[in-house]
C-alpha positions in Angstrom: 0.0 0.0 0.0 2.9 2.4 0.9 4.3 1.9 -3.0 1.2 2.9 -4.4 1.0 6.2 -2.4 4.6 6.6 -3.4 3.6 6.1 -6.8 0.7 8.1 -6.8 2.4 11.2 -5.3 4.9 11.2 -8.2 2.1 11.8 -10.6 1.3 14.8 -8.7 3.6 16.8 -10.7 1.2 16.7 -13.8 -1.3 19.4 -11.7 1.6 22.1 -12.3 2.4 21.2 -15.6 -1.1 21.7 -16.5 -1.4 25.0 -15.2 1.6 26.1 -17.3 0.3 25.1 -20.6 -3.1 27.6 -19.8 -0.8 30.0 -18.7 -0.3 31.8 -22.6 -3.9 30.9 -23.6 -6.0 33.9 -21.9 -8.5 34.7 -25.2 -7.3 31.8 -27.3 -9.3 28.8 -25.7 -12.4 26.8 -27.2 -14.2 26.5 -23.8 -13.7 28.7 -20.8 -11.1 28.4 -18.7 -13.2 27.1 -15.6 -14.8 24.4 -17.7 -11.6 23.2 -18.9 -9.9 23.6 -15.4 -13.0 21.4 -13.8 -12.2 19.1 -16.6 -8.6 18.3 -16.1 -9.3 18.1 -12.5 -12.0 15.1 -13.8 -9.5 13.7 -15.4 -6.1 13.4 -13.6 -8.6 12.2 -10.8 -9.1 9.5 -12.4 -5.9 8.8 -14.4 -3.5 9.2 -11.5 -4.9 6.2 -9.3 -5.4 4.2 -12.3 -2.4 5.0 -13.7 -1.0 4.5 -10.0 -2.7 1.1 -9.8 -1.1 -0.2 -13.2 2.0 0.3 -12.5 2.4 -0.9 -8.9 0.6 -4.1 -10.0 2.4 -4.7 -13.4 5.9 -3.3 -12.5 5.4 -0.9 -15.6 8.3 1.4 -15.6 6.7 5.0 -14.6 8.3 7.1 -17.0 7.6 5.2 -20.1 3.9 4.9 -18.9 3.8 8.6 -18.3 5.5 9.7 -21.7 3.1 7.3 -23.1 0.0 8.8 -21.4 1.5 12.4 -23.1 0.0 11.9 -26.5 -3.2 11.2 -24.7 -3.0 14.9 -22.7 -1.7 16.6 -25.8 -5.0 15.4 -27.7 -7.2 16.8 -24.9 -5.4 20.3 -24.3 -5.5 20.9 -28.2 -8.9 20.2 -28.6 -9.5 22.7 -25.8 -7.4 25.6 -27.8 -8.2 27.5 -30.8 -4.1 27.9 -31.7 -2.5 25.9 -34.3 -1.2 22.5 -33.4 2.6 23.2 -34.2 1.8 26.7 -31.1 -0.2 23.9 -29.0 3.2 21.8 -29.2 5.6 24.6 -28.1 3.4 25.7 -25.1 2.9 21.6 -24.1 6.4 20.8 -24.3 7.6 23.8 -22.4 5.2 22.3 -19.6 7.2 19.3 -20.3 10.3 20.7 -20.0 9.9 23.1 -17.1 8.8 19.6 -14.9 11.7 17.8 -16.5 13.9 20.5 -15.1 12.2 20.3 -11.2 12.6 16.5 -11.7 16.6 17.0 -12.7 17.0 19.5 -9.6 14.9 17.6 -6.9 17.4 14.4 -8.1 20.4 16.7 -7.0 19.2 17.5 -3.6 17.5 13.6 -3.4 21.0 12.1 -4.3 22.7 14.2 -1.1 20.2 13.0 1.3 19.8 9.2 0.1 23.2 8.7 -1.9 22.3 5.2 -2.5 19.2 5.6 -3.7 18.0 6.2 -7.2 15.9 8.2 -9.6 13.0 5.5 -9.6 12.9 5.1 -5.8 10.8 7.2 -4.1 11.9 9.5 -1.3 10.0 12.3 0.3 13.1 14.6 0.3 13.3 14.1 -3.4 8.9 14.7 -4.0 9.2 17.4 -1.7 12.3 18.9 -3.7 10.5 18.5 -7.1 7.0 19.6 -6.1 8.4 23.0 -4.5 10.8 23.4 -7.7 7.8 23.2 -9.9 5.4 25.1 -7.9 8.2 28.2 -7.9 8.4 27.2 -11.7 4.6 28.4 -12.2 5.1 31.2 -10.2 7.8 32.3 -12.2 6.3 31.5 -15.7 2.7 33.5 -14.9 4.4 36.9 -16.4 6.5 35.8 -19.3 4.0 33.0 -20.7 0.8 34.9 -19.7 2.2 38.1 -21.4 5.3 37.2 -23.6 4.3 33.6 -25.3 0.3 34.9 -25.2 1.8 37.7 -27.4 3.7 35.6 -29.8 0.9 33.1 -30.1 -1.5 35.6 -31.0 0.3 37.9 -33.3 3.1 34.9 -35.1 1.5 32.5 -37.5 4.5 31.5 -38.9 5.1 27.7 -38.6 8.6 27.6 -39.7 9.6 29.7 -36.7 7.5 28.2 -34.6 9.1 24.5 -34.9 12.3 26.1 -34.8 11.2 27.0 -30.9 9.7 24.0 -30.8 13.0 22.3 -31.1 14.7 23.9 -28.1 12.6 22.7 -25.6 12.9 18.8 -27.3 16.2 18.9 -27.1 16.2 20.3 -23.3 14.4 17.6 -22.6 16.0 15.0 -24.1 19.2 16.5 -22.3 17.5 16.4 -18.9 16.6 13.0 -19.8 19.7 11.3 -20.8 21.9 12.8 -18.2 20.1 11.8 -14.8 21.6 9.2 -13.4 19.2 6.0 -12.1 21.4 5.5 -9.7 22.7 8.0 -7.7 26.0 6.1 -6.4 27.5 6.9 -9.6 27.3 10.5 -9.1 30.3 10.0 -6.2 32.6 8.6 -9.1 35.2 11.1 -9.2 33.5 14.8 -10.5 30.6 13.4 -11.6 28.1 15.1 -9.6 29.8 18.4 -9.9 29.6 17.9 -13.5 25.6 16.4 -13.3 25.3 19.6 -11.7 27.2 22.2 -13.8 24.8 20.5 -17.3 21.6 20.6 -15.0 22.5 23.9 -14.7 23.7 24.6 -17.8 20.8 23.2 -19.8 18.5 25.1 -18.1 19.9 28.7 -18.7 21.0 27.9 -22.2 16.7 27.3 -22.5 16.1 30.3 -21.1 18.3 32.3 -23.1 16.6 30.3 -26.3 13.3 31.2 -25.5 14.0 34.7 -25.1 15.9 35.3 -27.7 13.3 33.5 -30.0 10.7 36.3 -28.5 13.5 38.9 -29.3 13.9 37.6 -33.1 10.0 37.4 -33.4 9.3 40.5 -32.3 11.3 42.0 -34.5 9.7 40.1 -37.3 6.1 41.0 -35.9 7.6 45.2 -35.3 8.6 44.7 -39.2 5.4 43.2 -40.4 3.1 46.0 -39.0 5.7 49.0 -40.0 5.1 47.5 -43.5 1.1 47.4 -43.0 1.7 51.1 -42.2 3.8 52.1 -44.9 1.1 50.1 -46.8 -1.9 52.4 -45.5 0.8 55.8 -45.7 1.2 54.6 -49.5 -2.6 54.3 -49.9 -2.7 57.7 -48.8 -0.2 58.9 -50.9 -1.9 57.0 -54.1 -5.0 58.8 -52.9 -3.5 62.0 -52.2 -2.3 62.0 -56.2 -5.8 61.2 -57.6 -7.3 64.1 -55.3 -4.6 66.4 -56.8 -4.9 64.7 -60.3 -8.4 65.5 -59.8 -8.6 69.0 -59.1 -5.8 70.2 -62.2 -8.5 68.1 -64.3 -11.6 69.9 -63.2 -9.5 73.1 -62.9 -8.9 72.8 -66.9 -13.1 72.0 -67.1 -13.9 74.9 -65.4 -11.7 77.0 -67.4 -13.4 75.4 -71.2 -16.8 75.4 -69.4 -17.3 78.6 -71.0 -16.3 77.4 -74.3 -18.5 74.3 -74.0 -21.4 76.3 -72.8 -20.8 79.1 -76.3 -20.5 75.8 -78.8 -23.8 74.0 -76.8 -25.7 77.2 -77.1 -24.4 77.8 -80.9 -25.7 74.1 -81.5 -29.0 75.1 -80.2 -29.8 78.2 -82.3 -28.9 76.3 -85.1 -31.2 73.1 -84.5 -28.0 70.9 -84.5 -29.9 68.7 -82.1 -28.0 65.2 -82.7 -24.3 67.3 -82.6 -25.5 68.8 -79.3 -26.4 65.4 -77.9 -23.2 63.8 -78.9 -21.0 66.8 -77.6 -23.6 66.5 -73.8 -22.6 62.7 -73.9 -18.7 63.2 -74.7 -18.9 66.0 -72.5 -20.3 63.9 -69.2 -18.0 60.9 -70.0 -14.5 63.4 -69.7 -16.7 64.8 -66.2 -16.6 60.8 -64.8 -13.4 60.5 -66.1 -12.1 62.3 -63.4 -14.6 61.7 -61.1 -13.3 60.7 -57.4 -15.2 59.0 -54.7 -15.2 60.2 -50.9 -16.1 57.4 -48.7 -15.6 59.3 -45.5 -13.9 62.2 -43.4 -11.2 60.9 -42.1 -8.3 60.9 -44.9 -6.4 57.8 -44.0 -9.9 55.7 -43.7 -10.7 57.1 -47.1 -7.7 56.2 -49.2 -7.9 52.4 -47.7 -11.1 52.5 -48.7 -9.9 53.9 -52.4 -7.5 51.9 -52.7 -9.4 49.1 -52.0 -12.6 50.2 -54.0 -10.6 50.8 -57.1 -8.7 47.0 -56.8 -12.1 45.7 -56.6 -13.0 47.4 -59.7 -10.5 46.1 -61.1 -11.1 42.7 -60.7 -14.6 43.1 -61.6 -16.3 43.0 -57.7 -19.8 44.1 -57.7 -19.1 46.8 -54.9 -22.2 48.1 -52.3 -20.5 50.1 -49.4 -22.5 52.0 -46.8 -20.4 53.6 -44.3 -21.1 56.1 -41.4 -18.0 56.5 -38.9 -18.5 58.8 -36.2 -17.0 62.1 -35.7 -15.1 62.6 -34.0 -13.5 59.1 -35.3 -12.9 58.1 -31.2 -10.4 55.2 -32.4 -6.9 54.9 -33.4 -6.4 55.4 -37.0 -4.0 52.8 -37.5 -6.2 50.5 -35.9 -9.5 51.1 -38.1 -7.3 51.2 -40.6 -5.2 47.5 -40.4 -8.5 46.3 -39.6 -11.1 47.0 -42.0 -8.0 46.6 -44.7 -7.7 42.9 -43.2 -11.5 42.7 -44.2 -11.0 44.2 -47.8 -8.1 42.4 -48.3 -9.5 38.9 -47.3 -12.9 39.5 -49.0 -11.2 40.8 -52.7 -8.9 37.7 -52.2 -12.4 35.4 -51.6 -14.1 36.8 -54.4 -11.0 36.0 -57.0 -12.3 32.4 -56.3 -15.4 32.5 -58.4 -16.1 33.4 -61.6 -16.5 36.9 -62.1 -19.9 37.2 -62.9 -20.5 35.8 -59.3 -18.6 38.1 -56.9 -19.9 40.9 -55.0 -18.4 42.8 -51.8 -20.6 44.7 -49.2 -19.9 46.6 -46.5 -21.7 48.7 -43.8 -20.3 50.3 -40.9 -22.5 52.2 -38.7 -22.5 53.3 -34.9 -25.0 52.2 -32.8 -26.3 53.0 -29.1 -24.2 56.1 -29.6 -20.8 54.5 -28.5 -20.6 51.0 -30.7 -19.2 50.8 -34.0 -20.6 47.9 -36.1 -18.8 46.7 -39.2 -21.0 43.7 -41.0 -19.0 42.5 -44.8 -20.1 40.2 -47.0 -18.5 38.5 -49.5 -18.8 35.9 -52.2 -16.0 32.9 -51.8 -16.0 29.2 -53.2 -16.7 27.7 -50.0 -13.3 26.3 -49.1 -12.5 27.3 -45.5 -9.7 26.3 -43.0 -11.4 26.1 -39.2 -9.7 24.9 -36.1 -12.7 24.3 -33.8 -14.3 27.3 -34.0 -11.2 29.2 -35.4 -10.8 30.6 -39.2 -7.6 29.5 -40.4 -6.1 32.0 -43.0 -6.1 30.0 -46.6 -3.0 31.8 -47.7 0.7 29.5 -47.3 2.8 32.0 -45.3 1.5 34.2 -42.2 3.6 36.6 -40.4 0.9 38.0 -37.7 -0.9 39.9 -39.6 -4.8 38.8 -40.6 -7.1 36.8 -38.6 -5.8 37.2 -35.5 -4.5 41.2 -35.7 -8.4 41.7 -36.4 -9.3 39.6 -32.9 -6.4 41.8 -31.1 -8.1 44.8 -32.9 -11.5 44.0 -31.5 -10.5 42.7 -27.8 -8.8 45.9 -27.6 -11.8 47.9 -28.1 -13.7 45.4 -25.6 -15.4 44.5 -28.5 -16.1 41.2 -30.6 -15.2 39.5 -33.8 -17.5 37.0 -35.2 -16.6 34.7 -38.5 -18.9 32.9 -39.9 -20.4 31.4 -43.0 -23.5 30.7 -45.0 -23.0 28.5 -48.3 -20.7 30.8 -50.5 -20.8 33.9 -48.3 -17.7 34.7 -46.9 -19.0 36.9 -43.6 -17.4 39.2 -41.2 -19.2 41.1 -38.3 -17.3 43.2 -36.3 -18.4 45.3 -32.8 -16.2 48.0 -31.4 -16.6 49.8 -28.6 -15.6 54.0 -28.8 -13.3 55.3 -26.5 -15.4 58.1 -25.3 
């Protein structure tokens, strides 16, 4: 009876390791948090005696049984998560890794007390050791995963960097793994402990260092991405800026022949040259359109996304129907209206080049509402190919770099406001609630 309490206290260590991996996941889970928490509680419940049970009555060896059981865990804490699997894998395994590490520096202080012992035998200086070291572990972890890696899994879609994180904590592990020693005797053979402890050590700085410096790196990447969005939207500006200026040296020169136009018009009359008059009226209003430009709203920057936008969907033959009414004063960051309705356009324009060109159409309506909501509804036409992740949209395009789906959630949390996906048959729909910063 004792080895099975001994045996079930070990797998006590799996309560802190599934506290870190919600640590990073405030706004990116499937269920909430209490749900899932009462849940895993449910669950480890019921696993640890079993698993307890099994291997005090088969002799399984407790470590393979538990890296066995991982897959298992990993199933049920992605399911619960709207992230991608390769972001689910970095935050699991640094769970991993970070009780991996108690378990390498509770065997240091196990091996002084019981030097004849080992790393499978159960002492209560060695559980008290690791439990403590994890429990400080979580502590430590609340800021930097809860702020730092909830950042990074937010804003950085990029898989390629995220298996390249993913590999430092795998090969951490395996590390921690491969050089604790299952019996502890052999750690008094000439400098072997000092030198168990100098890679325990070692191994776990070095980790440190790689996970900060992979937030350093992707920052940088993320800083990069969104100074480009904004040169984007300053170059929309500029593009509009041109077509304003275009516009007024073109009716400038109209107003100046107006009075030419108006002497030949008039001469046409008098001399019943009705069909000359009614070509020269219809030549006369196409050069007008010509130079024609449309103001969607007050606020310049707003206005030449929406141009620029406007005009590539002409261009692509969109059937266009825009209604939009922003407040004024605007009560919202430029930048921010800005990235995200040119997310929307963006994605919708990129939907509708899926179908044949007779089917697409693009609307849009932005309104305020209750005096201090902003409501953004778009509607597009798509093919009906979608990438979801629970209740997630997946961007369809191949590379990501932070920008998209999930800067249009940040957008919307930011304004304690919501962002709803959704979609009916080939309707590609958005709606978006914001709330003004009065």
């Amino acid at each position: 009876m004792t080895l099975y309490w001994e045996t079930f206290s070990s797998y006590l260590i799996l309560i802190p390791s599934a506290i870190i991996c919600y640590l990073p996941l405030k706004g990116l889970l499937v269920y909430p948090l209490k749900k899932i928490m009462l849940t895993i509680l449910l669950t480890l419940s019921i696993y640890i005696p079993i698993a307890s049970y099994l291997e005090v009555k088969y002799m399984i060896n407790g470590n393979m049984f538990l890296i066995a059981s991982l897959v298992f865990f990993f199933y049920m804490y992605y399911k619960t998560t709207t992230i991608d699997i390769f972001k689910a894998l970095c935050v699991f395994m640094t769970a991993t890794v970070s009780m991996a590490f108690a378990s390498s520096l509770s065997c240091i202080v196990d091996a002084i007390y019981n030097p004849t012992s080992g790393y499978d035998i159960f002492s209560l200086e060695g559980f008290a050791t690791q439990y403590v070291i994890a429990i400080i572990e979580t502590v430590l972890l609340i800021w930097p995963l809860g702020q730092k890696m909830n950042y990074l899994l937010r804003k950085l879609n990029s898989r390629k960097i995220w298996l390249t994180i993913l590999g430092f904590p795998i090969i951490s592990l395996m590390l921690a793994i491969f050089t604790t020693p299952k019996h502890y005797h052999t750690l008094y053979t000439g400098k072997v402990f000092l030198s168990f402890i100098i890679v325990t050590i070692a191994n776990i700085l070095i980790t440190v260092y790689a996970y900060v410096f992979s937030y350093n790196i992707a920052k940088t990447l993320l800083s990069r991405a969104e100074l480009e969005e904004k040169n984007r939207f300053l170059e929309m500006q500029s593009s509009s800026y041109k077509r304003l200026q275009d516009y007024m040296e073109q009716t400038k020169k109209l107003r100046h022949d107006f009075k030419h136009s108006v002497h030949a018009m008039s001469t046409m009359a008098k001399n019943e040259e009705y069909d000359s008059l009614k070509d020269y009226i219809n030549n006369y209003e196409k050069e007008l359109s010509t130079y024609t430009t449309i103001i969607f709203c007050k606020n310049s920057a707003l206005n030449a996304v929406f141009q620029y936008y406007y005009q590539l969907a002409k261009d692509k033959n969109i059937e266009v129907n825009w209604s939009l009414d922003f407040p004024d004063p605007l009560n919202f960051l430029e930048i921010d209206l800005c990235s995200l309705l040119g997310n929307i356009m963006e994605n919708a324009i990129a939907g509708c080049e899926t179908v044949p060109e007779s089917e697409r159409f693009f609307s849009i309506s932005v309104e305020v509402a209750n005096t201090n909501y902003l409501y953004i509804v778009s509607t597009n036409s798509f093919d009906g190919k979608i990438r979801k992740k629970g209740n997630k949209f997946l961007t369809t395009k191949r590379s990501g770099n932070g920008i998209g789906i999930s800067s249009m959630e940040s957008i919307a949390q930011k304004y304690e406001g919501n962002l709803k996906i959704f979609t009916d048959k080939n309707e590609f729909n958005v709606d978006v609630i914001l709330k003004t910063k009065l």
